[in-house]
Structures are given as structure tokens and as C-alpha cells.
N, C-alpha and C positions, 0 to 999 in steps of 0.2 A: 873568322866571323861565323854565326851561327845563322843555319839554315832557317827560312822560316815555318818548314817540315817539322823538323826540330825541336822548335817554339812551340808549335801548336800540340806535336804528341806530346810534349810533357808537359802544356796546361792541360791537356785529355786526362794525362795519366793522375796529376795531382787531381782534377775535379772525381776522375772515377774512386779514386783513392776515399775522396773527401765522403761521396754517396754511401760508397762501401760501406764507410765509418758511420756511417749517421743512421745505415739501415741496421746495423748491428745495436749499438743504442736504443734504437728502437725497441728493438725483438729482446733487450736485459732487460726493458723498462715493463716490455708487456709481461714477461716474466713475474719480475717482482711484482705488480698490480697482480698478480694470478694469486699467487702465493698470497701476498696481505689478504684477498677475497677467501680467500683458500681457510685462512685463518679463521676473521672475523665470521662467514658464516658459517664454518663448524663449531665453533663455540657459542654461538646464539643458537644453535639447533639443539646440539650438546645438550644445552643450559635448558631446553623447552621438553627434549624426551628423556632425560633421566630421572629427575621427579620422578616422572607418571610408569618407572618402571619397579616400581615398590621392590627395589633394591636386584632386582634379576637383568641388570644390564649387558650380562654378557651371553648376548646374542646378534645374529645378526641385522638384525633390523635397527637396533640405536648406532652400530658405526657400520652402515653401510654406503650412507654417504660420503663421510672423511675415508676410507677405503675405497672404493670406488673414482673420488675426484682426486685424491691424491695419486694414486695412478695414473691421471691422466696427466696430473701436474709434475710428476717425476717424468714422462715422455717430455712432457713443455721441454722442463729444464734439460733432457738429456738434446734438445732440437736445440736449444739455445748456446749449449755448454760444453754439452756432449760428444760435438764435432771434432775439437782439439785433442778433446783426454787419450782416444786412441791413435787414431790417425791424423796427430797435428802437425807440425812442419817443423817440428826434431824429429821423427818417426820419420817423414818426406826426404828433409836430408839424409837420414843414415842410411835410408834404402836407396837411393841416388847411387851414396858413396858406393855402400858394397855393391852394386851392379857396375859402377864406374871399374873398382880394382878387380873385378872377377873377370873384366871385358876388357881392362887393363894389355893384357900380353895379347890381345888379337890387332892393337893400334898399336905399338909399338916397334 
């Protein structure tokens, strides 16, 4: 029969499980809303200073904005995403293992 210790850590672990997941969804949703902003007002800006750049756009004042916030939006996304790609939990196990078989012959 099951303890009611037991019972209670693993409705803990399933609810923390649950937050975890819901704070993560969160922080992809604020992402993408960044990104769509990210979009929409560099194309209306875009679309307001190139006109009036009698054809010499390439400089730095008509994309200094898209430059600028997109940088900040590549950090968003490496905070959002970015966490896994190097150090995720295939990278976690493999280094586990080989410290486990290199420490192997001293537990043996």
C-alpha cells in the first residue's frame, strides 16, 4: 500500500512538472509576440524612411532599428531556445556517462 509521503510528493512533482510546462509556454509565446512586433514594426518603419532616402538607403540610419532590435531579439530567442541547443539533456547524459565509466574502476 502506498504511503501517503508518497501520494503527496508525486502530486508535488506532477503539479511542479505542470508550472514548469506552462512557464515555458509562456516565455515561446512571449517570443513569437516579439518576433511578429519585431516584424510588423520594421516594415512600417521601413516603408516611412525609404522614400524619403532618394534612393541612398544604404546607410546606417534607415536599418538601425531592425539591427539593433533584432539583436535583442536573437538574445530573446537564444533565452527561450537557446538553453537546450548546447547544454541540453543529451549533452547532460553523455557527460554523466563518461564521468560515470572513467570513475567506473575506482567503485569496482
Amino acid at each position: 500500500m502506498e504511503t501517503n509521503n508518497n501520494k503527496y510528493s508525486r502530486n508535488y512533482s506532477k503539479e511542479e512538472a505542470y508550472l514548469k510546462a506552462q512557464k515555458r509556454i509562456k516565455n515561446i509565446k512571449g517570443f513569437y509576440w516579439h518576433a511578429f512586433w519585431y516584424v510588423a514594426v520594421n516594415i512600417f518603419i521601413l516603408a516611412m524612411i525609404i522614400p524619403n532616402t532618394h534612393g541612398n538607403i544604404w546607410n546606417l540610419g534607415v536599418f538601425s532599428t531592425p539591427l539593433f532590435w533584432g539583436i535583442g531579439l536573437a538574445f530573446h530567442g537564444l533565452s527561450v531556445f537557446g538553453k537546450n541547443i548546447i547544454f541540453g539533456k543529451a549533452w547532460e547524459d553523455r557527460k554523466i556517462q563518461e564521468y560515470m565509466d572513467k570513475d567506473k574502476k575506482h567503485w569496482e
